[in-house]
C-alpha positions in Angstrom: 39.7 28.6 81.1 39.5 26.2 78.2 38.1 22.7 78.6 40.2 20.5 80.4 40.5 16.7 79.9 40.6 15.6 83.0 43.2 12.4 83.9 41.2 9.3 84.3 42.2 9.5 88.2 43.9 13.0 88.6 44.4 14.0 92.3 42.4 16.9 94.0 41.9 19.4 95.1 39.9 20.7 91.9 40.0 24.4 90.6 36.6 25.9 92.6 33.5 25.5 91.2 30.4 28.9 91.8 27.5 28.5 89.4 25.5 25.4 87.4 27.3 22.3 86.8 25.6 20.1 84.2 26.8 16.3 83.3 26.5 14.7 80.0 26.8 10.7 80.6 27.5 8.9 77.3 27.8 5.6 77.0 30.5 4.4 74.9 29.6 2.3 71.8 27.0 1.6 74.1 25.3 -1.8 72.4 29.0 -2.6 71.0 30.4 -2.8 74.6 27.4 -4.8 76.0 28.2 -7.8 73.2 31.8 -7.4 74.0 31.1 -7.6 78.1 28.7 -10.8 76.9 30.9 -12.4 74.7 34.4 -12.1 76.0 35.8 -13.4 72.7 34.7 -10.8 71.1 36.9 -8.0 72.9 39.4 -6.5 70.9 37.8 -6.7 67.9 35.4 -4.6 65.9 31.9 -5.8 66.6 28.7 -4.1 64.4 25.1 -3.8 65.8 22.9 -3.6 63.4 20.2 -4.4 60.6 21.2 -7.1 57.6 23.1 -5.6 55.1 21.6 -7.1 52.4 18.0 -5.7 53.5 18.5 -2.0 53.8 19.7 -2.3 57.5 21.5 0.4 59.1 24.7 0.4 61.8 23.3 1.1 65.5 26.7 1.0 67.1 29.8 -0.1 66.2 32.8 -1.0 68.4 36.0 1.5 68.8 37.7 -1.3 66.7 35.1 -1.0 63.7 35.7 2.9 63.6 38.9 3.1 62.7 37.8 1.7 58.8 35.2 4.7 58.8 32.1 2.1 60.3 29.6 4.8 62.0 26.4 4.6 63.2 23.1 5.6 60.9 25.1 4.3 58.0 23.9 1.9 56.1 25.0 -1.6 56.8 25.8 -2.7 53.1 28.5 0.3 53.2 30.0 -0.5 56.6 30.1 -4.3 55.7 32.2 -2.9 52.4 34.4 -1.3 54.7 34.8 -3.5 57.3 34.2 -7.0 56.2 35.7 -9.4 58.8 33.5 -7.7 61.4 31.4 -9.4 64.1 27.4 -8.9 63.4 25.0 -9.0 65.7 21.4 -7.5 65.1 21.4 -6.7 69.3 19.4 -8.1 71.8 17.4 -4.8 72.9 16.2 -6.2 76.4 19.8 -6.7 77.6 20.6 -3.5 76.4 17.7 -1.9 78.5 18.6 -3.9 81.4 22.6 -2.6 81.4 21.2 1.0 80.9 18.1 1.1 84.0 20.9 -0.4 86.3 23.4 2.8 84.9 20.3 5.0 85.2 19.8 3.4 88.6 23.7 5.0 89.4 22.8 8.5 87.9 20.0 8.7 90.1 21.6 7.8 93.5 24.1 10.8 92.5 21.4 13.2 92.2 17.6 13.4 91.8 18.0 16.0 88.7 18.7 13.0 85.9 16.9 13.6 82.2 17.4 10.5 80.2 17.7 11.4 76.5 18.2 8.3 74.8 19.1 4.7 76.0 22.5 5.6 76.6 22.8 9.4 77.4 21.8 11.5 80.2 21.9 15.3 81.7 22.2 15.5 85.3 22.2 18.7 87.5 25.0 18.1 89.9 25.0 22.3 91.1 27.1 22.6 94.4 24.3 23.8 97.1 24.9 25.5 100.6 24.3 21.5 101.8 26.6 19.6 99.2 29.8 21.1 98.3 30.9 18.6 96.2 32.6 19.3 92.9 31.1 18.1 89.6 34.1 16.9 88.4 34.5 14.3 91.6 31.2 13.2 91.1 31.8 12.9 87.5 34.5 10.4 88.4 32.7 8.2 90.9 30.0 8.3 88.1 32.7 6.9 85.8 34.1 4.5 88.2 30.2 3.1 89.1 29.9 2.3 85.6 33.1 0.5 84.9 32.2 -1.6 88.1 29.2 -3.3 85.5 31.7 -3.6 83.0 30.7 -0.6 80.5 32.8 2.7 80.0 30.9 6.5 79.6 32.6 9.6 78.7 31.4 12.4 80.4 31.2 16.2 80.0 30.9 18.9 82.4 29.9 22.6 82.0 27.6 25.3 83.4 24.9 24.2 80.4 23.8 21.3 78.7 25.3 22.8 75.3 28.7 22.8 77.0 28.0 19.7 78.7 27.2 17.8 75.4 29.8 19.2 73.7 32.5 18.1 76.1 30.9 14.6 76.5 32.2 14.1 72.4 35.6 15.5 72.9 37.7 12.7 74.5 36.1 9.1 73.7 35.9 6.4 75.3 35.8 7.3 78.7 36.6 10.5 78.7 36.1 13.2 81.1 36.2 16.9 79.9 35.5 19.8 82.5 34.3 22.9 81.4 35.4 25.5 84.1 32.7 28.6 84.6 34.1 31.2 82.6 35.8 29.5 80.1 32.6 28.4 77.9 33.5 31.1 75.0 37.3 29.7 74.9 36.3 26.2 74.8 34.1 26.7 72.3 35.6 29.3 70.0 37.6 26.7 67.9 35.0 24.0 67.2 33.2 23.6 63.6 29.8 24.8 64.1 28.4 20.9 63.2 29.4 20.9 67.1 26.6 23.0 68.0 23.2 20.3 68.3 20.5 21.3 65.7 23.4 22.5 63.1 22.9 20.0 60.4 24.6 19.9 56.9 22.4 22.6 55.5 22.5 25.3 58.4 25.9 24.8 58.2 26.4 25.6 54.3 24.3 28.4 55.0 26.3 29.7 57.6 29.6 28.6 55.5 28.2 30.8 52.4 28.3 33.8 55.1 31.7 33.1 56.3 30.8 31.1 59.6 33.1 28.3 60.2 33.2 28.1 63.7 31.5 28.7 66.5 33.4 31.6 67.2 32.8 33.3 63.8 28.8 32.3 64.6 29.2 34.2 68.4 30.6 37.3 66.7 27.6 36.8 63.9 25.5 39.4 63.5 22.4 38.4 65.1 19.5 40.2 63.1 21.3 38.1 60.0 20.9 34.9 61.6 17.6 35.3 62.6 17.0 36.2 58.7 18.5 33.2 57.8 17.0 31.1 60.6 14.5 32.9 62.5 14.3 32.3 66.0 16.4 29.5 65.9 19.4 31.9 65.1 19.2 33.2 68.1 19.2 30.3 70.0 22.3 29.2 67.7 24.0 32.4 68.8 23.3 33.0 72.4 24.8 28.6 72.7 27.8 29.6 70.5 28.9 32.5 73.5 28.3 29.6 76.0 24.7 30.5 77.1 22.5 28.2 77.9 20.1 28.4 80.5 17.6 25.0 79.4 16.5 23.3 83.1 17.9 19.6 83.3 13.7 18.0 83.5 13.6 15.4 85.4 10.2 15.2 84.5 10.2 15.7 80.7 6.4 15.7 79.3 5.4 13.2 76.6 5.6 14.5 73.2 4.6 11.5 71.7 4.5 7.2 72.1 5.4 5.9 68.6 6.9 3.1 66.6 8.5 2.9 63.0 9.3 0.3 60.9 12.3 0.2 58.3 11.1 -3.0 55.9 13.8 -5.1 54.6 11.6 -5.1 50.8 9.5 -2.2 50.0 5.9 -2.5 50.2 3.8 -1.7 47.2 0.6 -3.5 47.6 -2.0 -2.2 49.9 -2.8 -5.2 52.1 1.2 -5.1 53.1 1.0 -1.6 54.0 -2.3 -2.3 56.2 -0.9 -5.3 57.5 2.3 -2.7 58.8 0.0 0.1 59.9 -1.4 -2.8 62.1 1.1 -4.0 63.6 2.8 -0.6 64.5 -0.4 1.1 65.9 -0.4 -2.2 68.4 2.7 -1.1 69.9 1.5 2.1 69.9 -1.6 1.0 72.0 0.0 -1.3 73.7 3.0 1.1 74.9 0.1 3.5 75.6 -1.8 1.5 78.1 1.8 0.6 79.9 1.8 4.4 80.2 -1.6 4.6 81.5 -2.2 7.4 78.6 -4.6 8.1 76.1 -3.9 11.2 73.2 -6.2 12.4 70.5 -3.6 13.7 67.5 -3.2 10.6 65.5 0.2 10.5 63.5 1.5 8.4 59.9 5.0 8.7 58.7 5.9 7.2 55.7 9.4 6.9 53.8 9.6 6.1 50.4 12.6 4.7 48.3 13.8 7.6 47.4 14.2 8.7 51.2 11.7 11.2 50.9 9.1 11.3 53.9 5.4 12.6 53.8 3.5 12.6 57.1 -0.3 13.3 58.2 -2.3 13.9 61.6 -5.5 13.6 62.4 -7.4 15.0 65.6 -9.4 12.0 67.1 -13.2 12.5 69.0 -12.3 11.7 72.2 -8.5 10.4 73.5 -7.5 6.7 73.2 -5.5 4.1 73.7 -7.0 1.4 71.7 -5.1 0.7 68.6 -8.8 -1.5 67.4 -10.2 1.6 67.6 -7.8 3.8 65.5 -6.3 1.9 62.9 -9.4 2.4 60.4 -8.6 5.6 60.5 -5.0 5.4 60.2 -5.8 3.3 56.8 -8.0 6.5 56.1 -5.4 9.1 56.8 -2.4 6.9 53.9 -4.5 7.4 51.6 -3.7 11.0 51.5 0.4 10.1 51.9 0.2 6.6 49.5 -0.9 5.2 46.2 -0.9 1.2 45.6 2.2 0.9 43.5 4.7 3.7 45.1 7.3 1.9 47.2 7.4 2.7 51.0 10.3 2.0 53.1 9.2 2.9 56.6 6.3 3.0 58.1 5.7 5.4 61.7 2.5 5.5 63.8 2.6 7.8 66.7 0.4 9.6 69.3 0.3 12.4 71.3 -1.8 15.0 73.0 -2.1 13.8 76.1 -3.8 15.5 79.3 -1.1 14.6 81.4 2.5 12.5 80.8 5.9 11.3 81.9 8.8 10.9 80.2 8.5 9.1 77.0 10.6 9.9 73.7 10.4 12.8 71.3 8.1 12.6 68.6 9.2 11.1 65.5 7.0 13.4 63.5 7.4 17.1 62.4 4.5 18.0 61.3 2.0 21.0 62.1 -1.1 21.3 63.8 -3.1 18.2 62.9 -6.7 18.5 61.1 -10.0 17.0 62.7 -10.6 13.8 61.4 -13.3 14.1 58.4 -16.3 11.6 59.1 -16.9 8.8 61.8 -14.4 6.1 61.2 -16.2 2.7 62.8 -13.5 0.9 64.8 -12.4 -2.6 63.9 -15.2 -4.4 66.6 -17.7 -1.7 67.1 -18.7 -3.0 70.7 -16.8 -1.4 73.3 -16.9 -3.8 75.5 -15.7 -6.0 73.5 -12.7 -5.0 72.1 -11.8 -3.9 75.7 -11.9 -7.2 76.2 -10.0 -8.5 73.5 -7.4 -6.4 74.0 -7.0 -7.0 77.6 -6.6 -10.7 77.1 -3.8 -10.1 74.7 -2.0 -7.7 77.3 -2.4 -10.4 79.8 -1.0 -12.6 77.3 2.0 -10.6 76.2 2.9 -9.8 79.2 3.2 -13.7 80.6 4.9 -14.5 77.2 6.6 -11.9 75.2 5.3 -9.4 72.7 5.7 -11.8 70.1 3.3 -14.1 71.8 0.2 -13.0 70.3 -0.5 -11.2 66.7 -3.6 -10.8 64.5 -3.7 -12.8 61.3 -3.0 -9.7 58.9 0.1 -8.8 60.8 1.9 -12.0 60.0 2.3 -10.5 56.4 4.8 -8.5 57.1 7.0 -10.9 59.4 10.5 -11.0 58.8 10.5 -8.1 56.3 12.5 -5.7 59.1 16.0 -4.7 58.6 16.7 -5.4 62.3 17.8 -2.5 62.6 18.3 -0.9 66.2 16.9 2.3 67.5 18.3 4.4 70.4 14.7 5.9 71.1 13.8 5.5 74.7 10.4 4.8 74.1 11.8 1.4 72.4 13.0 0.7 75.9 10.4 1.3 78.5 
């Protein structure tokens, strides 16, 4: 059976449900609709999160309102303010937002224990009817729905036997949707769709696929499979065995850390090298400081860096022993952009990031795709060379930050770079925990 969109309070009984049943909860226009909740006079009318236009900012979310003039999010904020001038801007206010989404997560996880957050506003729950709860995922889709209209949001919501299915239905009927998959009828619900509705199928896979006569995700199910794993490797695989509906990925409930990293988008590229220090500072604080939240310490050191022609190099380095003390790794992260950076070459974004941890939770995805890091070459002296006493220091400012805000304490180079951020929003859990 094709997807069906299910009415917004259609009567039951329900077509029977035998196998997995994953939901995809999406929040609609997520930072959009909190503004609009927050500032009734703003409902009705198209409202744009996001970084100053004039500074290379970038749309976060725009309203339902805004999209209609082709506003989006990820596009830049001097071409959405070109097409929709006489909307309402607002750079967010990222603790509210985190607020709104730990009460919905608070929701998903009174449904069911099996919940995998994968972004501020999207989760995968495992809602499989069991010998004890017969329940059908499309009811509890709907209660789901209803529980989060009660706070005065709206999700869309998709329901298959996978998470491919589930994701795909989640984007089919927006805002607040609700599109059931029935078991069986993945290949027919599928069949139709461009094969840009596939995740991981970007612009390039999907010329390449285009150039072999794959349009659809039907065409790429009848592919031939040793030609897409020529043109893709393993991944083509994985692309076919999705495209006939199979799926099989757990819903983790307890996704290990990849990585805890920060990036910065700056509002005026930096060219001198005491900015870019001064950037690499302040973004391997948050690194340490999320870190020691997290009660982790990882030895692969990460830099990102974007330049202005959008073109990104990135570098690791394996650190000695594991750590969480951003005093202690910053020399050599002023080491490693050497090898990414000469004085003079304009840089857009700076990234710091860690990983290789012993043991984790759930924190983000790393924001770096890079291979196996190289050992770092030579003993890089921290910052204070006495233990003790940059424990110390650091402590105090945890202390500090934590009483006052994150903004209530920041070493002297840092303030070079203040107010050179496009304000731009990120959907990256790790920016919310």
């Amino acid at each position: 059976m094709r997807g069906e969109s299910t009415p917004r309070e259609s009567a039951l009984p329900l077509p029977s449900w035998e196998g997995p049943a994953i939901l995809l909860v999406d929040l609609d226009a997520f930072f959009a609709s909190v503004e609009q909740l927050d500032h009734p006079a703003w409902r009705g009318k198209p409202v744009i999160v996001g970084g100053d236009p004039d500074k290379h900012g970038v749309v976060s979310t725009a309203s339902y309102e805004a999209r209609p003039f082709g506003v989006r999010s990820a596009m830049p904020s001097s071409t959405a303010r070109r097409l929709c001038p006489h909307a309402i801007w607002t750079r967010g206010r990222f603790d509210r937002y985190r607020q709104m989404s730990n009460q919905i997560m608070a929701i998903l996880h009174d449904e069911t224990p099996h919940v995998q957050q994968v972004s501020i506003d999207e989760a995968f729950l495992d809602v499989t009817p069991t010998a004890v709860n017969r329940e059908h995922p499309a009811a509890v889709a709907r209660r789901i729905q209803r529980r989060v209209e009660e706070l005065g949001v709206t999700c869309s919501i998709g329901v298959g036997t996978s998470k491919t299915v589930a994701k795909i239905a989640s984007d089919m009927d927006k805002p607040r949707g609700l599109t059931v998959v029935y078991p069986g009828g993945e290949r027919d619900f599928l069949a139709p769709l461009p094969v840009r509705a596939l995740s991981g199928v970007g612009a390039a896979a999907e010329e390449r696929l285009r150039s072999h006569g794959i349009r659809t995700l039907g065409d790429l199910a009848d592919a031939d499979v040793s030609m897409l794993v020529r043109l893709f490797g393993k991944n083509g695989l994985v692309m076919h065995v999705r495209a006939n509906g199979g799926d099989n990925a757990p819903v983790e409930e307890d996704d290990a850390v990849k990585s805890v990293s920060n990036e910065t988008t700056f509002a005026r590229d930096l060219t001198e090298r005491a900015d870019v220090e001064a950037a690499i500072a302040t973004m391997a604080a948050k690194v340490g400081r999320r870190l020691r939240r997290k009660g982790l310490k990882g030895r692969t050191l990460s830099l990102r860096v974007k330049f202005d022609d959008r073109s990104v190099r990135s570098v690791q380095r394996q650190l000695p022993v594991p750590s969480d003390d951003e005093l202690a790794f910053t020399p050599q992260l002023e080491r490693m952009v050497d090898e990414v950076w000469r004085p003079g070459m304009p840089l857009r974004l700076i990234g710091v990031g860690m990983s290789g941890f012993a043991e984790g939770g759930a924190v983000q995805q790393s924001l770096f795709d890079v291979s196996e890091a190289a050992p770092a070459e030579g003993d890089v002296p921290p910052a204070i060379k006495d233990e003790r006493k940059r424990r110390g220091l650091i402590e105090a400012t945890d202390l500090v930050r934590d009483r006052f805000g994150e903004e209530a304490v920041r070493f002297g180079r840092e303030l070079r770079g203040k107010g050179n951020t496009t304000g731009s929003a990120s959907k990256n859990p790790a920016d919310y925990k």
